[in-house]
VMD Tcl script that builds the backbone (N, CA, C; Angstrom):
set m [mol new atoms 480]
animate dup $m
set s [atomselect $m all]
$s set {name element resname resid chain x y z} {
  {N N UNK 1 A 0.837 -1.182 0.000}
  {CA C UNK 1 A 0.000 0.000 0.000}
  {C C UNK 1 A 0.885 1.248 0.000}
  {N N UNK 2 A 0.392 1.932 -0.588}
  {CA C UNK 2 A 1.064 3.325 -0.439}
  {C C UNK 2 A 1.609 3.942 0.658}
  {N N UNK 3 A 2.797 4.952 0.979}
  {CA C UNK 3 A 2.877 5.391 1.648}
  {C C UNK 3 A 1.897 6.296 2.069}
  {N N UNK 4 A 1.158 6.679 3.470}
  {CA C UNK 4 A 0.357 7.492 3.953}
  {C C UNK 4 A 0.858 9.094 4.444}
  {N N UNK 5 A 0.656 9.910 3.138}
  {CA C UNK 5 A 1.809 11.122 3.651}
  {C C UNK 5 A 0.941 12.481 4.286}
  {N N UNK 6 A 0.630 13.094 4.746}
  {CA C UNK 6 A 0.425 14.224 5.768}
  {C C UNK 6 A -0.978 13.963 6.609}
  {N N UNK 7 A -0.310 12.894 7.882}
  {CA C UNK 7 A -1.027 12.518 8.770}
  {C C UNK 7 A -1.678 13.802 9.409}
  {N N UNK 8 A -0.397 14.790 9.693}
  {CA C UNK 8 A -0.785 15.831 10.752}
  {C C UNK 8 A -2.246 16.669 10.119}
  {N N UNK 9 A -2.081 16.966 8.926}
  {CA C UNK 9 A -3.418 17.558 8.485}
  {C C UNK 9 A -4.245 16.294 8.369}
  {N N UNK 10 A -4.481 15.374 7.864}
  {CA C UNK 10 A -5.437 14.826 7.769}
  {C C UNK 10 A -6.113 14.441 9.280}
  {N N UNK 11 A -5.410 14.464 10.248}
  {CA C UNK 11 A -6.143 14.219 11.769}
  {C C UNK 11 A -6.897 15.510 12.156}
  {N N UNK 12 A -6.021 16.650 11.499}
  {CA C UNK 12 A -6.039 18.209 11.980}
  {C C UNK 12 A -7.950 18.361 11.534}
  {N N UNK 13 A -8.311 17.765 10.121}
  {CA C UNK 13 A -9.094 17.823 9.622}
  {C C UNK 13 A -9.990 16.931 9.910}
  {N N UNK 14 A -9.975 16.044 9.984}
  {CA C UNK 14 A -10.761 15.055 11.334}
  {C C UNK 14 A -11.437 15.402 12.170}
  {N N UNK 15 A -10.599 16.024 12.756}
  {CA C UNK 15 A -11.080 16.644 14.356}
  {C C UNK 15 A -11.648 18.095 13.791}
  {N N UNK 16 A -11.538 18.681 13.350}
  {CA C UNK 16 A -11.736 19.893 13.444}
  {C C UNK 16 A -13.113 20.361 11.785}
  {N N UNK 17 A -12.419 20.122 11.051}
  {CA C UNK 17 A -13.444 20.268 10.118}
  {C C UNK 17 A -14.553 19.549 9.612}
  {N N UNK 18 A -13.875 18.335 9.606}
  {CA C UNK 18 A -14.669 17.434 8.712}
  {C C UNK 18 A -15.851 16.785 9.618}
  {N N UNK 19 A -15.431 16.003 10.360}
  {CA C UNK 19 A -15.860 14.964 11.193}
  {C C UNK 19 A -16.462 15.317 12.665}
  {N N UNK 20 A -15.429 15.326 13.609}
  {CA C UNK 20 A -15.942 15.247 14.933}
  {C C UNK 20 A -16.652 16.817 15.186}
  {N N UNK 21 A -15.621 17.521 15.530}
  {CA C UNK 21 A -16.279 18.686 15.762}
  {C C UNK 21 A -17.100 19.493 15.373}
  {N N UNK 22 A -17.798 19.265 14.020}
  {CA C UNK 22 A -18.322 20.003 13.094}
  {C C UNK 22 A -19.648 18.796 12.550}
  {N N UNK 23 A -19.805 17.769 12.580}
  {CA C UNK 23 A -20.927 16.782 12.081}
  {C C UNK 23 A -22.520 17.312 12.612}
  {N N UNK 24 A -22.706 17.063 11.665}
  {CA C UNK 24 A -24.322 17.800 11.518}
  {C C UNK 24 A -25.118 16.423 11.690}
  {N N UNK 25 A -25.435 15.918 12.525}
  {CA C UNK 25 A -26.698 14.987 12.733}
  {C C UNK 25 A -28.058 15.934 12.357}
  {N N UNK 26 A -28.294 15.605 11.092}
  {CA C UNK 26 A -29.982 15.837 11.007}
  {C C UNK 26 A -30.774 15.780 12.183}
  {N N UNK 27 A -31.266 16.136 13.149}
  {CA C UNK 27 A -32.272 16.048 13.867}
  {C C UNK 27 A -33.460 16.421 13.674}
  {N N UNK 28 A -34.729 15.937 13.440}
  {CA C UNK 28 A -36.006 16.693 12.976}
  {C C UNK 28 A -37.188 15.945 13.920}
  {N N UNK 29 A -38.038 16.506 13.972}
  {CA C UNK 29 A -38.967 16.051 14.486}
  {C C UNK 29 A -39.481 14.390 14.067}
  {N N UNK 30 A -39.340 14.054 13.107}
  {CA C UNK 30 A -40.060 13.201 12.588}
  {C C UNK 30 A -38.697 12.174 12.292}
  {N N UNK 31 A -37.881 12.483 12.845}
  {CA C UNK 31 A -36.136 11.561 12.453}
  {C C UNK 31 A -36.216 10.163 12.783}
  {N N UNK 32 A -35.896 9.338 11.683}
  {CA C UNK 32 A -35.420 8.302 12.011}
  {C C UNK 32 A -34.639 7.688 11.409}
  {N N UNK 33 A -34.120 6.440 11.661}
  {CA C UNK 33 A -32.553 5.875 11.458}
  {C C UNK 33 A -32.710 4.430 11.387}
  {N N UNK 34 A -32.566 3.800 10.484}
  {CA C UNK 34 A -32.507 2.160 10.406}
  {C C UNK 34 A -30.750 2.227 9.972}
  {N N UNK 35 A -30.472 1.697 11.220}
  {CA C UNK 35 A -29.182 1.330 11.411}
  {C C UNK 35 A -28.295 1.852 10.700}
  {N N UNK 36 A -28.532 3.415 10.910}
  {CA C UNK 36 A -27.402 4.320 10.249}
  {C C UNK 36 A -26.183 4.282 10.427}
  {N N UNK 37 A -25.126 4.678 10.055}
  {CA C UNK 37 A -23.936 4.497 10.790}
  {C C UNK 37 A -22.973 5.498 9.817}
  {N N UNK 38 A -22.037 5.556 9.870}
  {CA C UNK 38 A -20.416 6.218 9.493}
  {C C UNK 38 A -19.449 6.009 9.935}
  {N N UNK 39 A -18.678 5.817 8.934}
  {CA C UNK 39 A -17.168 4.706 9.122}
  {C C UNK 39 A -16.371 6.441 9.228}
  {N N UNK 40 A -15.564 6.847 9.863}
  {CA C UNK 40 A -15.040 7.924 10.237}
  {C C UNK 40 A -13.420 7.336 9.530}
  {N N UNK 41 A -12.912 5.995 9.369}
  {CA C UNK 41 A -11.895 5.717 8.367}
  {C C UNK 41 A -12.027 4.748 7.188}
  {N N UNK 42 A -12.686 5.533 6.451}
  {CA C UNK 42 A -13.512 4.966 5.649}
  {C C UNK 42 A -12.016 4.067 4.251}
  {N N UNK 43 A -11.077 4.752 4.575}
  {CA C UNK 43 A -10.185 4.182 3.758}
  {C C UNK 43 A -9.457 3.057 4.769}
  {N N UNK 44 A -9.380 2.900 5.913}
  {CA C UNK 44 A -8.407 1.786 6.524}
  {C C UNK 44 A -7.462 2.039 6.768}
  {N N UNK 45 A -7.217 3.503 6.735}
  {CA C UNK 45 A -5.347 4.016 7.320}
  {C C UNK 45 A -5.130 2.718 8.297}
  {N N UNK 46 A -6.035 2.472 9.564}
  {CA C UNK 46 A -5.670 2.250 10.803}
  {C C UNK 46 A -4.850 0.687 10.610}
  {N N UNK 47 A -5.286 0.223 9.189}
  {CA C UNK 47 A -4.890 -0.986 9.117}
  {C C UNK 47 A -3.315 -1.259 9.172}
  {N N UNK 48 A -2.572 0.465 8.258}
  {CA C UNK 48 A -1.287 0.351 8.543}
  {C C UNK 48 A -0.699 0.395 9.319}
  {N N UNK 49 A -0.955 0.643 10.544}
  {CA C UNK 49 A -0.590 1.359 11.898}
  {C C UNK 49 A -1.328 1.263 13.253}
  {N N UNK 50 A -0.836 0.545 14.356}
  {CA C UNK 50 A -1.965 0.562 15.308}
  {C C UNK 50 A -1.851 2.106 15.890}
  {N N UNK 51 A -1.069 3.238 15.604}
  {CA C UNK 51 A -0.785 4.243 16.447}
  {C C UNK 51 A -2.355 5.093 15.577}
  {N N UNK 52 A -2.476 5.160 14.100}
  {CA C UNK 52 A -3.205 5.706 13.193}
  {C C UNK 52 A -4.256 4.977 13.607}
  {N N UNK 53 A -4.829 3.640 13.836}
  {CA C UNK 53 A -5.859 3.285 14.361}
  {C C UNK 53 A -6.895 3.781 15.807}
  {N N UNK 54 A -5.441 4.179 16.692}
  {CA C UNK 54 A -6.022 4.163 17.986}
  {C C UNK 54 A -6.648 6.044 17.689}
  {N N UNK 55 A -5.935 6.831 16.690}
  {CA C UNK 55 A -6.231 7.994 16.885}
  {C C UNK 55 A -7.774 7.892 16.257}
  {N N UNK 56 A -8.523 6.831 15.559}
  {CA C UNK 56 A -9.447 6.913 14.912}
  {C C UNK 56 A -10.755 6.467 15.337}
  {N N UNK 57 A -10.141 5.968 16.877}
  {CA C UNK 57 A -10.877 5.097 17.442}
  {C C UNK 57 A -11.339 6.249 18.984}
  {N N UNK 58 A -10.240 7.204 18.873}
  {CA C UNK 58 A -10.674 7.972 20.112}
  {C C UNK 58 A -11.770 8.794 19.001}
  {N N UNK 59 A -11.088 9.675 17.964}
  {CA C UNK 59 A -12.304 10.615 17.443}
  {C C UNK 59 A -13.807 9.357 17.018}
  {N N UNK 60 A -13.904 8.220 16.943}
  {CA C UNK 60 A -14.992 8.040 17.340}
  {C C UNK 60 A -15.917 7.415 19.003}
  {N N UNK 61 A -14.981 7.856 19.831}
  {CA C UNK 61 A -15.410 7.907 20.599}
  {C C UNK 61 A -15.604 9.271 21.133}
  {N N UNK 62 A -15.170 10.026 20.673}
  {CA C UNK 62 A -15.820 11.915 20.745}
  {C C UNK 62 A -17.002 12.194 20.156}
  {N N UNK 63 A -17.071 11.100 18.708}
  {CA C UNK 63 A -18.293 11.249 17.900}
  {C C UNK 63 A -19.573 10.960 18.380}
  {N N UNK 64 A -19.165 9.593 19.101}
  {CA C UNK 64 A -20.207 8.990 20.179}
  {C C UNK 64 A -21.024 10.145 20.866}
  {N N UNK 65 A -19.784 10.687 21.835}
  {CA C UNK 65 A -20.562 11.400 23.116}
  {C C UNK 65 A -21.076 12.998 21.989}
  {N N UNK 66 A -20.658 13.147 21.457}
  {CA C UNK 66 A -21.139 14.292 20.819}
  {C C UNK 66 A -22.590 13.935 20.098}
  {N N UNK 67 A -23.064 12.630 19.660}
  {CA C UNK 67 A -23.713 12.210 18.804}
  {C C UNK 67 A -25.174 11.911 20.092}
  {N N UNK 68 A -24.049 11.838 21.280}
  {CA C UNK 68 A -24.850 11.372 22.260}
  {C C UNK 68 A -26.026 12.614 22.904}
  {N N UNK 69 A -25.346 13.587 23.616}
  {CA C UNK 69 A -25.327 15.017 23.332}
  {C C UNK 69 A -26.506 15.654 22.533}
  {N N UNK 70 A -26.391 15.533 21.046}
  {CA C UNK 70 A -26.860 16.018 19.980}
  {C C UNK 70 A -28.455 15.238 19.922}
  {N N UNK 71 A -28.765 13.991 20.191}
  {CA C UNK 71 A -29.683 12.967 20.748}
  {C C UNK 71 A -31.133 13.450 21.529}
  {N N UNK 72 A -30.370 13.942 22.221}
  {CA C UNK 72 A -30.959 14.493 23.466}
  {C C UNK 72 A -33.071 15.285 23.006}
  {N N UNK 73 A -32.235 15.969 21.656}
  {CA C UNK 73 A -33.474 16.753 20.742}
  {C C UNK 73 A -34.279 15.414 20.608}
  {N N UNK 74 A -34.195 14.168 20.257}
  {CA C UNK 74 A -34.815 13.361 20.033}
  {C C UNK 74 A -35.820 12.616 20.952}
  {N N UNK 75 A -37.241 13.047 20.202}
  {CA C UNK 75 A -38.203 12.608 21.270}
  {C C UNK 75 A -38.526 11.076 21.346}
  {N N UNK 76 A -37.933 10.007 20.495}
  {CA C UNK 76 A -38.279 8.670 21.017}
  {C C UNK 76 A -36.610 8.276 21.076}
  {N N UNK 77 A -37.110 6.516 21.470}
  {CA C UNK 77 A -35.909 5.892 22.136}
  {C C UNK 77 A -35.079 5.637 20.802}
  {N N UNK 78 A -33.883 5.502 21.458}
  {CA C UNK 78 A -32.527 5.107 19.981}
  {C C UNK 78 A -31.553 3.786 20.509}
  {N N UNK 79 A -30.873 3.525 19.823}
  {CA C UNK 79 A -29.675 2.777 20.360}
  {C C UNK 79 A -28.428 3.407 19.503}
  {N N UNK 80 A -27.458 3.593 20.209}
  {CA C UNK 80 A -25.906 4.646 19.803}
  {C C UNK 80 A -25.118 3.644 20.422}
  {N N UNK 81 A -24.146 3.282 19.097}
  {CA C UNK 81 A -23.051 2.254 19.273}
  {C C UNK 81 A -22.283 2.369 18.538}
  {N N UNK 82 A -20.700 1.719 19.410}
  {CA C UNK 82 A -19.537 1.930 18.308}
  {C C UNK 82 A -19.072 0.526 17.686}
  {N N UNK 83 A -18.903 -0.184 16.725}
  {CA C UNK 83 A -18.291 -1.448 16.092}
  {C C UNK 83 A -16.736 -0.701 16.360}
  {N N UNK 84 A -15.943 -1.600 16.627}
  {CA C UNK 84 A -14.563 -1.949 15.962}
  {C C UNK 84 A -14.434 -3.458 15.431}
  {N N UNK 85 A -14.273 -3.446 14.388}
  {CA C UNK 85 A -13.453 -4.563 13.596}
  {C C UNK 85 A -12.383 -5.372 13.535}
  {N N UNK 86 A -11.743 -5.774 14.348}
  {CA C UNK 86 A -10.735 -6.416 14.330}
  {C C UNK 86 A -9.646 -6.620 13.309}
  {N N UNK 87 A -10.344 -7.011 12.189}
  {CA C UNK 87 A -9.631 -7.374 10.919}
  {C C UNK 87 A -9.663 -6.493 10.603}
  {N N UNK 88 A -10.382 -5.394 10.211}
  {CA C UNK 88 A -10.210 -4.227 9.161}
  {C C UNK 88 A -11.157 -2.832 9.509}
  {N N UNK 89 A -9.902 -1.874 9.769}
  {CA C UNK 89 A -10.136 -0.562 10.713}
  {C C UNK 89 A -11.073 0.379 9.179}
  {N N UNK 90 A -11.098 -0.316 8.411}
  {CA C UNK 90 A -12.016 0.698 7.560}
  {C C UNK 90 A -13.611 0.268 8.144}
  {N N UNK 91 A -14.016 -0.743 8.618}
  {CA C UNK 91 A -15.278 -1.043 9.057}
  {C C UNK 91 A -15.498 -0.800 10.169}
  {N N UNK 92 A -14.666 0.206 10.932}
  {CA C UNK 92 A -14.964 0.755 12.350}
  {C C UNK 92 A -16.132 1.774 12.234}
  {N N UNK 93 A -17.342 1.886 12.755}
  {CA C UNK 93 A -18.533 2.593 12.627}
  {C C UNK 93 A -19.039 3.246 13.677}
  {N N UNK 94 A -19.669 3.907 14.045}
  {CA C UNK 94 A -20.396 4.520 14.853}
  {C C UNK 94 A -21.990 4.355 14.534}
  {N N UNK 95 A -22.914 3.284 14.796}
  {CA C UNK 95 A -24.393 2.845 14.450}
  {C C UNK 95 A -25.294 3.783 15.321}
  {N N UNK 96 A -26.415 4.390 14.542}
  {CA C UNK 96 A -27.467 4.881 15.259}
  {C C UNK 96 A -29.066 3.880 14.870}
  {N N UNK 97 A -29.653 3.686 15.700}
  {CA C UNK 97 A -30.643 2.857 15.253}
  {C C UNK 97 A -31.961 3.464 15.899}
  {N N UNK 98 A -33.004 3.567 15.631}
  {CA C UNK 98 A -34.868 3.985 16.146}
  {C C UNK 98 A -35.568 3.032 15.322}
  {N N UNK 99 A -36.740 3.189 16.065}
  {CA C UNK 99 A -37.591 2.282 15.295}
  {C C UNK 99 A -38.134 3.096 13.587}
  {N N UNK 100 A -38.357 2.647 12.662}
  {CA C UNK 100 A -38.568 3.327 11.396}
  {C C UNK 100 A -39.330 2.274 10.507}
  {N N UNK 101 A -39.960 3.075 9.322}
  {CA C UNK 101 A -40.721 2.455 8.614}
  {C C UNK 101 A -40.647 1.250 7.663}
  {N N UNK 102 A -39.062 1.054 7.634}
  {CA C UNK 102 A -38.624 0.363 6.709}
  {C C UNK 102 A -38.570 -0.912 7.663}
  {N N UNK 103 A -38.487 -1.896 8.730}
  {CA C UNK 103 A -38.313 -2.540 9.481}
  {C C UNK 103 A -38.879 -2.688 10.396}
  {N N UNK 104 A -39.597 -3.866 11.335}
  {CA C UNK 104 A -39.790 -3.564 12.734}
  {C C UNK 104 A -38.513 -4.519 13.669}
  {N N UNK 105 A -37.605 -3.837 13.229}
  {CA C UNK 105 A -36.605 -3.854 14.098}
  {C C UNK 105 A -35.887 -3.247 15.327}
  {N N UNK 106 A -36.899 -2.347 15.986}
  {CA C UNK 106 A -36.147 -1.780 16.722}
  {C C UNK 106 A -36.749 -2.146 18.647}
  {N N UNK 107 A -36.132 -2.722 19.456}
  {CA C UNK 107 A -34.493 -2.429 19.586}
  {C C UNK 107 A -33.883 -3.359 18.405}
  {N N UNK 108 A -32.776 -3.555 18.369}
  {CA C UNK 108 A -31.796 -3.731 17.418}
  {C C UNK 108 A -31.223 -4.794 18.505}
  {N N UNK 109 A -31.271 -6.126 18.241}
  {CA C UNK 109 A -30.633 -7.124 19.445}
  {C C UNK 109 A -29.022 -7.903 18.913}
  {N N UNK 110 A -28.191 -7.906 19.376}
  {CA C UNK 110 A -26.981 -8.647 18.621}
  {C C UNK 110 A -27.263 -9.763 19.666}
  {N N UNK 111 A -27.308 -11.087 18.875}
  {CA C UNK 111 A -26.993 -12.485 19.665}
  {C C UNK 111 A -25.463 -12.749 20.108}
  {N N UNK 112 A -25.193 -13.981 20.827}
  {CA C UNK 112 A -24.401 -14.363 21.234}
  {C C UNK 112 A -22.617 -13.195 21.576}
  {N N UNK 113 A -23.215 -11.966 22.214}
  {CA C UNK 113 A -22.009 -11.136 22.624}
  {C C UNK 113 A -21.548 -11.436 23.775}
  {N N UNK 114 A -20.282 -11.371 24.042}
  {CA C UNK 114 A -19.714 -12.152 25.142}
  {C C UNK 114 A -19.206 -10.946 25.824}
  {N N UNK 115 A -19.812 -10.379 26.990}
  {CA C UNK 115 A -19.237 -9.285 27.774}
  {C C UNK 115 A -18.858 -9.618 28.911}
  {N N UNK 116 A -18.605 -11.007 28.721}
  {CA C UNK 116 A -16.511 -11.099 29.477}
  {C C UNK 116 A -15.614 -11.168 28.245}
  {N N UNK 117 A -15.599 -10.498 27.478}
  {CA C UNK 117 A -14.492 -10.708 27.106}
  {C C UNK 117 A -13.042 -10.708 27.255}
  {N N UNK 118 A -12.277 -10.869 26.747}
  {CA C UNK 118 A -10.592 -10.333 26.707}
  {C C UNK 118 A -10.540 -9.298 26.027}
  {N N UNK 119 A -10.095 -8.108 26.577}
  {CA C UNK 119 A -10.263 -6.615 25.882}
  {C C UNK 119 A -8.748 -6.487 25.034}
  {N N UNK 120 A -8.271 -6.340 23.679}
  {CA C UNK 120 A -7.251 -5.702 23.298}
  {C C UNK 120 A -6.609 -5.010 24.025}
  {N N UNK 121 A -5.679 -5.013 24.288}
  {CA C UNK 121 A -4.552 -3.688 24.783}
  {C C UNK 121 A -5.092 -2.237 24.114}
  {N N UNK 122 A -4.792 -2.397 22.724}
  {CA C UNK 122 A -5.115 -1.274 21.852}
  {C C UNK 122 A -6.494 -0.452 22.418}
  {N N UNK 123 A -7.456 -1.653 22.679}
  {CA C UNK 123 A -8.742 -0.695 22.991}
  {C C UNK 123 A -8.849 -0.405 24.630}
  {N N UNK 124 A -7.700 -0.816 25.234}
  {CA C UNK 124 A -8.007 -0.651 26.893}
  {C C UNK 124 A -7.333 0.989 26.617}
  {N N UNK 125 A -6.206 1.328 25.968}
  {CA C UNK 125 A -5.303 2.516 25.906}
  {C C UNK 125 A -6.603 3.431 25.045}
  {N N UNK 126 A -7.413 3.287 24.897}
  {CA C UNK 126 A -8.420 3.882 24.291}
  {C C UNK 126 A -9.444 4.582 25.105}
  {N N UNK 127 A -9.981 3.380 25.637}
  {CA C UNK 127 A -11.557 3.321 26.129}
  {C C UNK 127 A -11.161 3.362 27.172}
  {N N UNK 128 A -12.211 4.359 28.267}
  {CA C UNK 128 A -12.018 4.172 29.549}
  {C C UNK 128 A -13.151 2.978 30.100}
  {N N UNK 129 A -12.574 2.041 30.528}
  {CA C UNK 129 A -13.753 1.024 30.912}
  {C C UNK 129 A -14.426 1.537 32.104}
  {N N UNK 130 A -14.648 2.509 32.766}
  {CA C UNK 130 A -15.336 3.113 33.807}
  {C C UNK 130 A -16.370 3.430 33.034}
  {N N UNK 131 A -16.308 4.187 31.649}
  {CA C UNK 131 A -17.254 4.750 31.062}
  {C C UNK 131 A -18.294 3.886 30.152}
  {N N UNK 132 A -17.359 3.072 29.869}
  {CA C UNK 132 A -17.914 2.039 28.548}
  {C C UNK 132 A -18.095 0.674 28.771}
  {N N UNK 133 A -19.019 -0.029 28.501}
  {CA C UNK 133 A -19.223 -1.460 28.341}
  {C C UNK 133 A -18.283 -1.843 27.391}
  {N N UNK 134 A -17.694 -3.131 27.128}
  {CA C UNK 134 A -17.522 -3.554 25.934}
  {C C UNK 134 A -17.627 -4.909 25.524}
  {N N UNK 135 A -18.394 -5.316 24.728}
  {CA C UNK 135 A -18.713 -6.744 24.331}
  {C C UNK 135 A -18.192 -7.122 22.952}
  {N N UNK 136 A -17.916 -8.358 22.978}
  {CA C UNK 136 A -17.587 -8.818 21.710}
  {C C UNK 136 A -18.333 -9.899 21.070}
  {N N UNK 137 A -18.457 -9.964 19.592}
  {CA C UNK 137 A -18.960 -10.964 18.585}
  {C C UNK 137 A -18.311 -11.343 17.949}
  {N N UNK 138 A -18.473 -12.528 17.092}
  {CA C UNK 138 A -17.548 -13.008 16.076}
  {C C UNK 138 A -19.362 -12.754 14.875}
  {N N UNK 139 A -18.561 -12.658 14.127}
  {CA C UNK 139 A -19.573 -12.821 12.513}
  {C C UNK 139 A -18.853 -13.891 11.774}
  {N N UNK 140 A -19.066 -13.924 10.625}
  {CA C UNK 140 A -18.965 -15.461 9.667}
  {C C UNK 140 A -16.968 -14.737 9.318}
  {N N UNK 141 A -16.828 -14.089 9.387}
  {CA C UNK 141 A -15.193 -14.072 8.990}
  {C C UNK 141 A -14.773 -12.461 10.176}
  {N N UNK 142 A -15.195 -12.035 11.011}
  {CA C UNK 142 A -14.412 -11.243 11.856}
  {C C UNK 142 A -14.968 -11.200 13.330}
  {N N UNK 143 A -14.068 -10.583 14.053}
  {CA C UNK 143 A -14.702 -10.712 15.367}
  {C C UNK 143 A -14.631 -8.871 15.689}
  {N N UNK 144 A -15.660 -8.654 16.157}
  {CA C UNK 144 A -16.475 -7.206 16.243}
  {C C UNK 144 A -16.544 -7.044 17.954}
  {N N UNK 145 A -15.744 -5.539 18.439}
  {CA C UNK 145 A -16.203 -5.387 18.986}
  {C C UNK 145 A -17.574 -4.134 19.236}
  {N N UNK 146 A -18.480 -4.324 20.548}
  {CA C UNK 146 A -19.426 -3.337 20.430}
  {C C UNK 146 A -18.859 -2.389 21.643}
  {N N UNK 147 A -18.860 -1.026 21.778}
  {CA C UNK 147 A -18.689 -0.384 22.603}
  {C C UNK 147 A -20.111 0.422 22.716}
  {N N UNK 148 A -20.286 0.435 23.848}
  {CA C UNK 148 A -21.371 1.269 24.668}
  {C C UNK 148 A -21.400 2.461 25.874}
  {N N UNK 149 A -22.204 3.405 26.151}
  {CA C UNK 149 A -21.577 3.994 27.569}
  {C C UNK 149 A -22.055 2.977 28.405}
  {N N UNK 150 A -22.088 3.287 29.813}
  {CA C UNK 150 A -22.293 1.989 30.519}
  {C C UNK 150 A -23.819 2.938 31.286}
  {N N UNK 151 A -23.443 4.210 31.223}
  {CA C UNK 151 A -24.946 5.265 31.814}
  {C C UNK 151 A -25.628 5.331 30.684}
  {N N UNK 152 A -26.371 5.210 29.929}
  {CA C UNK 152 A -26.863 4.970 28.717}
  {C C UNK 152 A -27.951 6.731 29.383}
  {N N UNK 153 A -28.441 7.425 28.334}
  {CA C UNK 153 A -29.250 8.483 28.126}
  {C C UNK 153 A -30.489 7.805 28.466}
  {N N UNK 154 A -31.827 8.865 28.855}
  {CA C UNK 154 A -33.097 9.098 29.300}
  {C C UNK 154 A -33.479 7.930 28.370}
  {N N UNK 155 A -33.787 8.242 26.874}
  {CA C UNK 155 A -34.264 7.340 25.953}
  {C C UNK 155 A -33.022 6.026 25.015}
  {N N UNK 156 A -32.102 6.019 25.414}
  {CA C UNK 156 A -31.020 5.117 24.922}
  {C C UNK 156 A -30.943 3.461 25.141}
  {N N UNK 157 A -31.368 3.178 24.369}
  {CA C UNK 157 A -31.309 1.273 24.447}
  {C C UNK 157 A -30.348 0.580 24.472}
  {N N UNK 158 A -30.123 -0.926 25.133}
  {CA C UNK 158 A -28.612 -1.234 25.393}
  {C C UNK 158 A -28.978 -1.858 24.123}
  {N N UNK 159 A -27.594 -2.495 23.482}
  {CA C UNK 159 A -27.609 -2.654 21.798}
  {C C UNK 159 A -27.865 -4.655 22.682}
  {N N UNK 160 A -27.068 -5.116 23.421}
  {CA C UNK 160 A -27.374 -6.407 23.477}
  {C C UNK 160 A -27.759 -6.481 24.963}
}
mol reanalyze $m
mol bondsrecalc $m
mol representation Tube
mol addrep $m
């Protein structure tokens, strides 16, 4: 893969323009979300680098509480969750889910998550586990983790 050349702006822009600090969650009266989400490294830098990973993994955990925050306008219940991917840091997401017309899926249940898990190093230097749950899944070829707050909001659903 290519060399990855001007980290410092592209984080600079991350944080500041593009992404965390600046994301416009639609909120409307009538809002809803079938398992929306946004990959915040949508190319997989993190794959080259666990140092480029972990920085991608805190701005979505800023995205979270900001997303969390921003929520608040919302008059029915949601579920707000973070995936990390194991195998591949381009499928790291931030999921918003409500009940909506397209599905009667909501809550949104993941089977068999194991919250004893064995936590990564990478995601303990991350996540403060005071703040966050964290459970893990395997799917048909990766193992996923889910991050959660552990105080969940007024209307906020636990994902499992």
């Amino acid at each position: 893969m290519k060399k990855f050349r001007g980290k410092r702006r592209y984080f600079r822009n991350l944080w500041r323009e593009t992404k965390v600090n600046n994301y416009d969650l639609k909120i409307e009266k009538d809002s809803w979300f079938d398992l929306w989400h946004t990959h915040l490294d949508f190319y997989g830098y993190g794959n080259n680098s666990l140092r480029i990973r972990k920085e991608h993994m805190k701005a979505n955990i800023a995205l979270y509480k900001d997303f969390q925050e921003t929520l608040q306008e919302l008059e029915m219940p949601y579920q707000l969750w973070i995936e990390i991917v194991e195998e591949d840091a381009s499928l790291d997401a931030i999921y918003l889910h409500t009940s909506n017309p397209n599905e009667n899926n909501f809550p949104f249940k993941i089977d068999n998550v194991n919250r004893n898990c064995t936590i990564p190093t990478y995601l303990k230097e991350v996540i403060n586990l005071n703040e966050f749950n964290v459970g893990q899944y395997k799917s048909e070829s990766s193992t996923i983790y889910l991050i959660q707050k552990k105080l969940l909001e007024k209307r906020e659903e636990s994902i499992c």
